[in-house]
C-alpha positions as CSV (number, residue, x, y, z in Angstrom):
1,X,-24.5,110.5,-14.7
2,X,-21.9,108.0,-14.4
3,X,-19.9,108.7,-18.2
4,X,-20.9,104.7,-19.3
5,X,-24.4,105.4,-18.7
6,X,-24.2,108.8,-20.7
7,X,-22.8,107.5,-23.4
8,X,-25.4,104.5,-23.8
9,X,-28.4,107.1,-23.1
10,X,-26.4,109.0,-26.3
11,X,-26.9,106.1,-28.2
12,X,-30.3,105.5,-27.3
13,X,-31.4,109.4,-28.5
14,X,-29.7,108.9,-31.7
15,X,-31.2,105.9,-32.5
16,X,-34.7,107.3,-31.4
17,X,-33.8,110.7,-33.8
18,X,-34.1,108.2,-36.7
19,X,-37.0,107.0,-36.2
20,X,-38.8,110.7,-35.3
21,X,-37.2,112.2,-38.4
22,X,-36.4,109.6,-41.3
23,X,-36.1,112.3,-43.6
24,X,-33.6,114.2,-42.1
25,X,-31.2,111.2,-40.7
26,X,-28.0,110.9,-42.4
27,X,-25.4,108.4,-42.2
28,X,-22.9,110.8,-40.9
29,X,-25.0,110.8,-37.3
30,X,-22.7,107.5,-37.1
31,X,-19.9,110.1,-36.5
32,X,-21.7,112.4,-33.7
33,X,-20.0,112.3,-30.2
34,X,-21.0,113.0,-27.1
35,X,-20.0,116.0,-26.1
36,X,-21.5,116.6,-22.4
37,X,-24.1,116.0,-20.8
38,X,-24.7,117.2,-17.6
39,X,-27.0,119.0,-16.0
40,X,-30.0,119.0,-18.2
41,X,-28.0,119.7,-21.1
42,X,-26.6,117.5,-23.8
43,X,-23.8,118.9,-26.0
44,X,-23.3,116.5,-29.1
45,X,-19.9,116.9,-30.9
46,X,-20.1,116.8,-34.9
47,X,-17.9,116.5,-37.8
48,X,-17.4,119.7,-39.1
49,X,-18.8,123.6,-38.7
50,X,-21.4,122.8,-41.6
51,X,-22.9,119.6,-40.2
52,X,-23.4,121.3,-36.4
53,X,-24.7,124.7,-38.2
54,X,-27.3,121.3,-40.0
55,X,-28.5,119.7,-37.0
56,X,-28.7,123.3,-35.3
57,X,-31.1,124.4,-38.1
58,X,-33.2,121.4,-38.9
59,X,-32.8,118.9,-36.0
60,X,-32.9,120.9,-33.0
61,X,-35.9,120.1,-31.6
62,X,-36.2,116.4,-33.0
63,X,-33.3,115.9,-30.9
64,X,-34.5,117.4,-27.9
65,X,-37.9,115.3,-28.1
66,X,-35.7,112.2,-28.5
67,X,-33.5,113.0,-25.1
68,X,-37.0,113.6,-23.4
69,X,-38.2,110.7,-24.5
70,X,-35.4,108.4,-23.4
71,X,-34.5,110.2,-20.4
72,X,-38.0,111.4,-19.2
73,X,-36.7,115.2,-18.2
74,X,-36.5,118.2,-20.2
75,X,-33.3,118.0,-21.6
76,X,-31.2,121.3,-23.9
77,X,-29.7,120.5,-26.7
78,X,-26.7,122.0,-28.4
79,X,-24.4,121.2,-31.0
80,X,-20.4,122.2,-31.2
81,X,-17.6,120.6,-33.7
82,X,-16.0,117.4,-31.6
83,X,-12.7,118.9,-31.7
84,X,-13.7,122.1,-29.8
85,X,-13.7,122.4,-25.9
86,X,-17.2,122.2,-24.9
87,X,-18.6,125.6,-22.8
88,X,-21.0,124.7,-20.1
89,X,-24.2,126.5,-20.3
90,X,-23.0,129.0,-23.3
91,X,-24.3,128.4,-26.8
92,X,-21.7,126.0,-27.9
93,X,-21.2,126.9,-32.2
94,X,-22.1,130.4,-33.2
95,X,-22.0,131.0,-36.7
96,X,-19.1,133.3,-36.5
97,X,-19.2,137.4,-37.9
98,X,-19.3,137.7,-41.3
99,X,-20.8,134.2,-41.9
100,X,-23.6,134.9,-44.7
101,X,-24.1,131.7,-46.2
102,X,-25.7,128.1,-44.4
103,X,-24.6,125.7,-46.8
104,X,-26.3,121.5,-46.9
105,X,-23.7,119.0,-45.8
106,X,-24.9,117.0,-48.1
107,X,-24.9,119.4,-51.0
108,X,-21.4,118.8,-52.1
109,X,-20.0,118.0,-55.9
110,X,-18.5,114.5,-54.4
111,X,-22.4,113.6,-53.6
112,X,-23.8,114.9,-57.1
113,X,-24.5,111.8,-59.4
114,X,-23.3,113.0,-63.1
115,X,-25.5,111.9,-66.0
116,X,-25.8,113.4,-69.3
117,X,-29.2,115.3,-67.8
118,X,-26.5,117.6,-65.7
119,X,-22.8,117.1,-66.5
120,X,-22.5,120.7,-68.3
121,X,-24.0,122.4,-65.3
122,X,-22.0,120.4,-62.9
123,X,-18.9,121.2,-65.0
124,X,-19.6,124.7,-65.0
125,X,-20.0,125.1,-61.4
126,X,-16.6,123.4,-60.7
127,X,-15.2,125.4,-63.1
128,X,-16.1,128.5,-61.4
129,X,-15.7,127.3,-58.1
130,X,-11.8,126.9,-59.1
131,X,-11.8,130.7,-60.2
132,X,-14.9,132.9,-59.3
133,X,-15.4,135.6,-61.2
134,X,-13.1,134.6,-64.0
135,X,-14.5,131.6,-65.9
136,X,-18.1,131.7,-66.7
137,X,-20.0,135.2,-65.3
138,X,-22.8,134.8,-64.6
139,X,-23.5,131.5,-64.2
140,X,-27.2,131.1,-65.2
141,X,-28.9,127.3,-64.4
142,X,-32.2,126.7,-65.6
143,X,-34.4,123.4,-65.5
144,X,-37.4,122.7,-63.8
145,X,-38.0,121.9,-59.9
146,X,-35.6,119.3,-58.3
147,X,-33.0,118.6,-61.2
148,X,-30.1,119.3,-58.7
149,X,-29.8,123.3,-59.2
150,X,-29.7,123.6,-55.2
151,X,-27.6,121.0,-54.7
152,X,-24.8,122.0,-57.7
153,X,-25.1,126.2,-55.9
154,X,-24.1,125.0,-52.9
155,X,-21.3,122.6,-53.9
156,X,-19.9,125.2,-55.8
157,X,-19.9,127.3,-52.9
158,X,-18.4,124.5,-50.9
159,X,-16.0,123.9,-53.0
160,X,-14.8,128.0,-53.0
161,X,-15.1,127.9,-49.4
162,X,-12.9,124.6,-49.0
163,X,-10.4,126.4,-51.4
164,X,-9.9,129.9,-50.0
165,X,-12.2,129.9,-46.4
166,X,-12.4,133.6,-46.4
167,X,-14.3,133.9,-50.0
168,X,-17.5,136.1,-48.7
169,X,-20.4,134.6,-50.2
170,X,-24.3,135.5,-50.4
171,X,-26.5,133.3,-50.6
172,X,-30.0,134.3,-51.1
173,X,-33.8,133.0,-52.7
174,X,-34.9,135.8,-54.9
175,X,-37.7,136.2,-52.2
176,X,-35.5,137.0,-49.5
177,X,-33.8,139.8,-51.9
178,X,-36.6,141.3,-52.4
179,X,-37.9,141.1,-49.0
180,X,-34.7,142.5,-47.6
181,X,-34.2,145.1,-50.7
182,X,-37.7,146.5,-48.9
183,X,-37.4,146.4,-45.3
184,X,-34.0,148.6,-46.3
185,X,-35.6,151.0,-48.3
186,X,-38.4,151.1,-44.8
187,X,-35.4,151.7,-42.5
188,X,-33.8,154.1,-44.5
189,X,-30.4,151.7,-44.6
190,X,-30.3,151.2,-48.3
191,X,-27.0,152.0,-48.3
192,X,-25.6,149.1,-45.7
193,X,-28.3,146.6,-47.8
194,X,-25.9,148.0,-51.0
195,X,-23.0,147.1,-49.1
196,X,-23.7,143.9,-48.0
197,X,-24.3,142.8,-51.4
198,X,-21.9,144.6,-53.3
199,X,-18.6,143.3,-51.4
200,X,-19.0,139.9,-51.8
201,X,-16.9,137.5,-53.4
202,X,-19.8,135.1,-54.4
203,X,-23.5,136.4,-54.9
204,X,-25.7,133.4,-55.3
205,X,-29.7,134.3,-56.1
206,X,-31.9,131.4,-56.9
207,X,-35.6,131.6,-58.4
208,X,-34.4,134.8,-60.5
209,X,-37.8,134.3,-62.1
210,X,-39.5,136.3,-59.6
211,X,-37.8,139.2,-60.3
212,X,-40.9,139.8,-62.7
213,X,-43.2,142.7,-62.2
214,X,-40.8,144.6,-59.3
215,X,-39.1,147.2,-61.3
216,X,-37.1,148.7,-58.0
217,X,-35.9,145.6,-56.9
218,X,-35.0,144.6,-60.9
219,X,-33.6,148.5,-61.0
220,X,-31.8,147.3,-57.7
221,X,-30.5,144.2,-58.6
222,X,-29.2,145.9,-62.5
223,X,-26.3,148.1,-60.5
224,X,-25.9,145.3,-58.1
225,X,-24.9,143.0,-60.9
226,X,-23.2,145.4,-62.4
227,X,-20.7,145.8,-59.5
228,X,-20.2,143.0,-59.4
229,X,-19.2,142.0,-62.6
230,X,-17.3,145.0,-63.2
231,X,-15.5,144.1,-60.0
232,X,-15.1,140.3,-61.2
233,X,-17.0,139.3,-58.7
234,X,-18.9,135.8,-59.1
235,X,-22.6,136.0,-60.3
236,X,-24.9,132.6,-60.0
237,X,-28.4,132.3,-61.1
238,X,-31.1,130.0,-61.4
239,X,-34.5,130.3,-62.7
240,X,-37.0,127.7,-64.2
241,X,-36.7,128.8,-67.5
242,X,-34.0,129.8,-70.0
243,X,-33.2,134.0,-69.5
244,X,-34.9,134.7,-73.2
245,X,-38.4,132.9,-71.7
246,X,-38.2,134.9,-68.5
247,X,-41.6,136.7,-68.2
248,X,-41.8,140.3,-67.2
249,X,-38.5,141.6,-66.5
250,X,-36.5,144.3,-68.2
251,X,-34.7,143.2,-71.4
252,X,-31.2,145.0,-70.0
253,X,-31.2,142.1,-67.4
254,X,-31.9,139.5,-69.9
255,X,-29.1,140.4,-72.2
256,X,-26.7,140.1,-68.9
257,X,-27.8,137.1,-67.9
258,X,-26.7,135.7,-71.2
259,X,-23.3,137.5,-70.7
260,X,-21.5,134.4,-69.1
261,X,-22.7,130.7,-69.6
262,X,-26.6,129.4,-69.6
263,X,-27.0,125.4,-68.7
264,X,-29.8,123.5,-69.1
265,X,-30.4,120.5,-66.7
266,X,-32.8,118.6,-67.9
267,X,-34.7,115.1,-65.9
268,X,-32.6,112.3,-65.5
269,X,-32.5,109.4,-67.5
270,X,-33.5,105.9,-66.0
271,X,-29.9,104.8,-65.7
272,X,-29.1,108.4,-63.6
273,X,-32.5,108.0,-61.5
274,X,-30.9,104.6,-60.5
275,X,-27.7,105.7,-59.1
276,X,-29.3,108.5,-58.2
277,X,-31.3,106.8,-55.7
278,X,-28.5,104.2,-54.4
279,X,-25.9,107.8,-53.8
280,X,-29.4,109.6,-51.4
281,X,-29.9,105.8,-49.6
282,X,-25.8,106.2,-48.9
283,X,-26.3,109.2,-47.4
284,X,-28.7,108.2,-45.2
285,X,-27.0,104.9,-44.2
286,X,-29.5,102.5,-45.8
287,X,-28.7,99.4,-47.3
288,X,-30.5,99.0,-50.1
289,X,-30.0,96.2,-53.3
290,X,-29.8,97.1,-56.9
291,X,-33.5,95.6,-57.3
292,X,-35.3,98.1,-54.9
293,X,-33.1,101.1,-56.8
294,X,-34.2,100.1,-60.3
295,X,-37.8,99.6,-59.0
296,X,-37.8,103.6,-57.7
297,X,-36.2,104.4,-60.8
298,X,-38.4,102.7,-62.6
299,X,-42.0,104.2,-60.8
300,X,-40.9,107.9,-60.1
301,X,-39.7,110.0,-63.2
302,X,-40.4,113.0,-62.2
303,X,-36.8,114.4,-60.7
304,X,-34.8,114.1,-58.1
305,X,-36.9,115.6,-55.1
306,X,-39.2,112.9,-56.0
307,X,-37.4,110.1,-55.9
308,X,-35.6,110.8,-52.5
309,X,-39.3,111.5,-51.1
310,X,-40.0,107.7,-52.0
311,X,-37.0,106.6,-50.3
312,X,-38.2,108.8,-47.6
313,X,-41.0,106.3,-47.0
314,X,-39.6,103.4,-48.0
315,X,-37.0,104.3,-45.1
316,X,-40.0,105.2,-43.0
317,X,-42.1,102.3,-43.6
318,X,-39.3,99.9,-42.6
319,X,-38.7,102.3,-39.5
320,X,-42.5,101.9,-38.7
321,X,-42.4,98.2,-39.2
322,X,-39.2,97.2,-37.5
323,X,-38.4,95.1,-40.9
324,X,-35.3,95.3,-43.0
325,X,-35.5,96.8,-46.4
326,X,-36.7,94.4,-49.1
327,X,-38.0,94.7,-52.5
328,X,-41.3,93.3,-51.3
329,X,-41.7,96.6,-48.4
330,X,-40.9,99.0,-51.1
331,X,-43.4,97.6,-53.1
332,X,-45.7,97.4,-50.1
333,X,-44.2,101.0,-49.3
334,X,-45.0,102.9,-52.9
335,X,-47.5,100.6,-54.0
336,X,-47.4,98.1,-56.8
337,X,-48.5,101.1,-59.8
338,X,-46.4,103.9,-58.1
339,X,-47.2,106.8,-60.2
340,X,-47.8,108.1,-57.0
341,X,-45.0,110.7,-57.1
342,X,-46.2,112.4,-60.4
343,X,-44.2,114.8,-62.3
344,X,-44.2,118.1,-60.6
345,X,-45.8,120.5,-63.4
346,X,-44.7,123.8,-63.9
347,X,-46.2,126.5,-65.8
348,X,-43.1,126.2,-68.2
349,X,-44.0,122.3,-69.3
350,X,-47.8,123.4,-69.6
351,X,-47.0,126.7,-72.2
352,X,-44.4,124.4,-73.9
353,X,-47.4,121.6,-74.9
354,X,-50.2,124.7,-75.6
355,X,-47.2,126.4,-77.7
356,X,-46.5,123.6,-80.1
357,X,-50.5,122.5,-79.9
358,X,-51.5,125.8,-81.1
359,X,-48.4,126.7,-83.4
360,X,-48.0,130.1,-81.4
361,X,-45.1,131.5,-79.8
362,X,-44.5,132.3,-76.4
363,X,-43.5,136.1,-77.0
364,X,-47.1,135.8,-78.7
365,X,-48.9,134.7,-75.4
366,X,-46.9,137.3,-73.7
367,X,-47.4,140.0,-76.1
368,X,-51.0,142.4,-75.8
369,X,-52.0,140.8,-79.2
370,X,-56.0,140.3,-78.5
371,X,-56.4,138.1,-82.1
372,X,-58.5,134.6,-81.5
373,X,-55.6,132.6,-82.4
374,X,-53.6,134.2,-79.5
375,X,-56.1,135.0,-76.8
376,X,-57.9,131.5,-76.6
377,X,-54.3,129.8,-76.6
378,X,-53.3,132.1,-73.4
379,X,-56.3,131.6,-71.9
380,X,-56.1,127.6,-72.0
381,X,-52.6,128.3,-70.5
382,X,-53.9,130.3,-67.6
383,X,-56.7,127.6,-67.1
384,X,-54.7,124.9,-67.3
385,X,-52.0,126.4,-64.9
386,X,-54.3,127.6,-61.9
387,X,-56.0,123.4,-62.4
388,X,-52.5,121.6,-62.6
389,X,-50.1,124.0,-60.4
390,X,-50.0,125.7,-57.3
391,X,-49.0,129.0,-58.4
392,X,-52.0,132.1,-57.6
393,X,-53.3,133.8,-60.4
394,X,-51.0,136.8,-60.1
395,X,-48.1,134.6,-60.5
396,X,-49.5,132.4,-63.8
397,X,-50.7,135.7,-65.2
398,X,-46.5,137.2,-64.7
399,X,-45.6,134.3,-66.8
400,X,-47.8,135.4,-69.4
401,X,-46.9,138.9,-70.2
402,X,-48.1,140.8,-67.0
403,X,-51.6,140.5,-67.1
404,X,-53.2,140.7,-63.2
405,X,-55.1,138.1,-61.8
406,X,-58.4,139.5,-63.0
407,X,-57.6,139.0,-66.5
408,X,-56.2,135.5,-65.5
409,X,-59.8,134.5,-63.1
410,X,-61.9,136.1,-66.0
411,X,-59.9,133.7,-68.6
412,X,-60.3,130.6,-66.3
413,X,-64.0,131.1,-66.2
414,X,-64.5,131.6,-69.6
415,X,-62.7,128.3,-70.2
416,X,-64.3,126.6,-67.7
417,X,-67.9,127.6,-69.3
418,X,-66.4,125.8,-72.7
419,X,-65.5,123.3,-71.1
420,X,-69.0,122.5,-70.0
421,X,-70.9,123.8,-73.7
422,X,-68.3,122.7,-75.8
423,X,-67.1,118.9,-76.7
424,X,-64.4,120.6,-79.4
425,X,-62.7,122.1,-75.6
426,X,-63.4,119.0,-73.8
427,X,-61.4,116.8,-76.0
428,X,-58.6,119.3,-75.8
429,X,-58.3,120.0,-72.6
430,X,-57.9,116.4,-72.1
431,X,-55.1,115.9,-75.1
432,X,-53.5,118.8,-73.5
433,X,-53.8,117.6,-69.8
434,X,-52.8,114.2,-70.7
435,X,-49.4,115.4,-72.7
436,X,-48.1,117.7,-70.1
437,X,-48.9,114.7,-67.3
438,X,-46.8,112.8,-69.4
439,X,-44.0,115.2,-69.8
């Protein structure tokens, strides 16, 4: 291909990979280059290491469909940095040895909007980003689902990669620590799983919470923290609730997750929502006036995941329609009432509300007390949780004290039959329902 003709058939892809994936376009695809493209393959040049490692991992084959589409051949797709020499036929950007962390480009403390919902966490994490392992270890973050605790874990972990590039950092959902934790004790490598974990200079875990109920990975993860932080190494956690509320796991851990600093992040105010929204249609490259921002702010008040989903398909819509980005599409987008993107429940926000509705206390509800002013409250909790969240019964009955998910099922039909027999239930499911909706 002549290169003029290349380089307008580059154009043409990247402007067909926003309309295929509106959710994953940013505004930095202004800055991607063409690389190559010869041969059946196209090489596109990025920005930086973290933004190719991005489009590798999320917009691979979005990209691929797009050059098929405008080109009508199978074409490969591969992504290098646009200041690196471009190999024919070799993978272009390998994540080089020693790598153990894939950090968001757009996770960065320059694209965190500060309110008073977040501004101790966000401190906090530049804080220790300046000095791991000296200032605040651990550093424990706990709020319900998307406040910003992703987005603040890898900024700080950014932010100590921008400042010293060979900090070793670990990055890892409390799943995938448990999952490896197993497959090492199955291949008889526990020792090299110790290792890996135990020489970093950074170990990030988030969703601690699921620890519960695993007492070799929590006997695990006890010497691992401890090596850590007698080696003043960096320690950050988050969890949905505060360490004290954390159900089933061993009180040793609790009292060393509240060795360094706990923060709170609690849902943005209507003010933050609003310049929340206009920093995520930045990002993205949208346009957007201070009327359509305060109208998202205004419908969704649930947290931050929610309110990028509606500029999601506000940005879609427009995409879909081939009109620009007015108040009246957004409204025509979301609908006139949006309480479409309702808060996201958690099992948390429903035994808060049963808690102060019943005057009990959570160790109460967690305890093996079996009195009638404890057990019907639990039970409305486990009801309540398997009707308003996703979580399986094994996983509503860890947040309350253990219990398997037979005692959870059999507490869920009992409610269920008061519900029907019982108007006194009725009307208190529905108070109760109605206040944790509400938030």
């Amino acid at each position: 291909m002549a290169g003029q003709d290349s380089a307008a058939i580059f154009d043409k892809i990247c402007e067909k990979v926003r309309k295929l994936d509106p959710v994953n376009t940013r505004k930095w695809f202004d800055d991607l280059v063409l690389a190559q493209f010869d041969g059946g393959l196209l090489q596109i040049g990025c920005p930086d290491e973290t933004k190719a490692q991005y489009l590798e991992d999320t917009c691979q084959s979005v990209f691929s469909q797009a050059a098929q589409s405008i080109t009508g051949h199978l074409v490969g797709v591969e992504f290098t940095v646009a200041d690196r020499k471009p190999q024919p036929q070799q993978k272009s950007r390998k994540v080089e040895a020693g790598e153990n962390v894939k950090l968001h480009p757009d996770y960065t403390f320059e694209n965190f909007v500060v309110g008073p919902c977040n501004r101790l966490a966000h401190a906090s994490c530049i804080a220790v980003s300046n000095s791991p392992g000296n200032t605040y270890n651990p550093l424990f973050l706990y709020g319900t689902v998307g406040l910003g605790k992703t987005h603040l874990q890898h900024a700080l972990c950014h932010e100590a990669r921008n400042r010293e590039p060979n900090t070793r950092i670990r990055f890892l959902s409390c799943e995938q620590f448990v999952n490896k934790f197993i497959s090492a004790i199955e291949a008889g490598n526990l020792l090299d799983f110790q290792t890996e974990l135990r020489s970093v200079d950074i170990l990030v875990i988030d969703d601690i919470q699921f620890l519960r109920e695993r007492e070799q990975s929590q006997e695990e993860f006890f010497h691992t923290f401890n090596a850590l932080y007698n080696n003043r190494k960096q320690i950050v956690l988050t969890a949905d609730c505060a360490p004290g509320e954390l159900p089933a796991i061993e009180d040793r851990l609790i009292s060393r997750f509240k060795w360094g600093l706990v923060c709170r992040m609690d849902p943005p105010s209507y003010e933050t929502r609003v310049a929340i929204v206009q920093k995520k249609a930045h990002l993205r490259g949208l346009d957007i006036g201070d009327d359509i921002a305060e109208f998202i702010a205004d419908k969704v008040k649930a947290n931050i995941r929610e309110l990028e989903g509606a500029l999601t398909i506000i940005y879609a819509t427009a995409q879909t329609t081939d009109e620009p980005i007015t108040l009246d599409l957004a409204r025509q987008a979301l609908g006139d009432t949006v309480s479409t993107v309702e808060k996201n429940i958690t099992i948390s926000d429903i035994i808060g509300v049963v808690t102060d509705h019943f005057s009990v206390r959570l160790s109460d509800l967690q305890s093996k007390k079996r009195s009638q002013s404890i057990a019907l409250p639990r039970q409305i909790c486990m009801y309540l949780a398997r009707n308003m969240t996703r979580h399986s019964l094994e996983e509503i009955g860890g947040h309350l004290g253990g219990r398997d998910h037979t005692t959870v099922l059999h507490a869920c039909n009992k409610i269920t039959e008061l519900e029907k027999n019982d108007q006194n239930m009725r009307n208190q499911l529905a108070e109760l329902s109605k206040v944790i909706k509400k938030g």
